[in-house]
C-alpha positions as CSV (number, residue, x, y, z in Angstrom):
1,X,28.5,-63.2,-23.9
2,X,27.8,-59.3,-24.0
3,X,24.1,-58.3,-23.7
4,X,23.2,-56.0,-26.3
5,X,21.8,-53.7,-23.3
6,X,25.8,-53.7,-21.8
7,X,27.7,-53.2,-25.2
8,X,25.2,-49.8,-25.9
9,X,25.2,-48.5,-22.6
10,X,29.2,-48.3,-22.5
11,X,29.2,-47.1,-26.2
12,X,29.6,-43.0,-27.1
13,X,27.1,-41.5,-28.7
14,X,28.7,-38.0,-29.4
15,X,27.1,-35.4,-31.7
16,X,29.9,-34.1,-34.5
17,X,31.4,-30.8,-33.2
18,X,29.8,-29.1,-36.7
19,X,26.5,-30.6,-34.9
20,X,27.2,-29.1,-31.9
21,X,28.8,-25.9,-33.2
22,X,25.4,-25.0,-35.6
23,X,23.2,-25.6,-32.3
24,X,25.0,-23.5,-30.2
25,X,25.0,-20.8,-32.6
26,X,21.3,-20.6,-32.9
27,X,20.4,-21.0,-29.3
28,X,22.6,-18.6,-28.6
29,X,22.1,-15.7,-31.3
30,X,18.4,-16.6,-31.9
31,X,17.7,-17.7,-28.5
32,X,15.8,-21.4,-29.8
33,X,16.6,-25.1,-30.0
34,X,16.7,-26.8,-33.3
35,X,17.0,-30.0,-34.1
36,X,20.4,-30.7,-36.6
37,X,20.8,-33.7,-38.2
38,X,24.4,-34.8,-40.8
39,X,24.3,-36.5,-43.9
40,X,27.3,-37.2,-46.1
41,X,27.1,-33.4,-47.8
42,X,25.0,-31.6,-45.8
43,X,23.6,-30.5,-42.5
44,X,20.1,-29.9,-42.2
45,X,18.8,-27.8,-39.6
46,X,15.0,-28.3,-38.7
47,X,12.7,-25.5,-37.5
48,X,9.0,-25.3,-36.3
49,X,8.5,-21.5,-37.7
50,X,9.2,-20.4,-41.3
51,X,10.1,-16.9,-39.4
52,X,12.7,-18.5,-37.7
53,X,13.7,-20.5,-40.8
54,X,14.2,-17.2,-42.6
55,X,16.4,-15.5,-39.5
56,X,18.8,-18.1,-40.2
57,X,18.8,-18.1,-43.6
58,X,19.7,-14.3,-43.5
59,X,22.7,-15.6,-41.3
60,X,23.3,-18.4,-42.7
61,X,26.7,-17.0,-44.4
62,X,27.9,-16.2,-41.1
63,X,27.4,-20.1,-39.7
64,X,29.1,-21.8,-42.5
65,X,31.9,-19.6,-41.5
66,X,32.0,-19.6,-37.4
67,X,30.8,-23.1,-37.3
68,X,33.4,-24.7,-40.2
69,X,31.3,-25.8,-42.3
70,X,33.3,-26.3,-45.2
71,X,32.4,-29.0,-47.4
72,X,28.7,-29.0,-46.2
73,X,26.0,-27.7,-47.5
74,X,23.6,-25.9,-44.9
75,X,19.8,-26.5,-45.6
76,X,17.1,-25.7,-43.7
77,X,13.3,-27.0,-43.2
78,X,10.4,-26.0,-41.2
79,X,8.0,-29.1,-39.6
């Protein structure tokens, strides 16, 4: 029988490309890590700064379309 340890450590854990797409964007255009997370309808992006919050607000147009966002709704949150 499969350990639970065995089964996880051969398992995937990949982030969706519209993940990975959203982060990129941001580290590279605003030059910061965020932390993304995917729900059924939307992708929420979470920042430490309201400044930083309101950057990609004001290009947040933009990332729905480089990153293919369609169908998701982009919201983001300061901690």
């Amino acid at each position: 029988m499969d350990l639970i340890k065995n089964i996880l450590a051969e398992k995937k854990f990949d982030e969706p490309s519209s993940v990975e797409a959203v982060k990129k964007y941001i580290r590279d255009n605003l030059n910061t890590d965020v932390s993304v997370s995917i729900s059924k309808n939307s992708l929420m992006v979470i920042v430490k700064s309201s400044a930083l919050a309101s950057q990609i607000r004001l290009r947040q147009f933009d990332i729905s379309q480089k990153c293919d966002l369609s169908g998701l709704k982009l919201v983001i949150r300061t901690v």
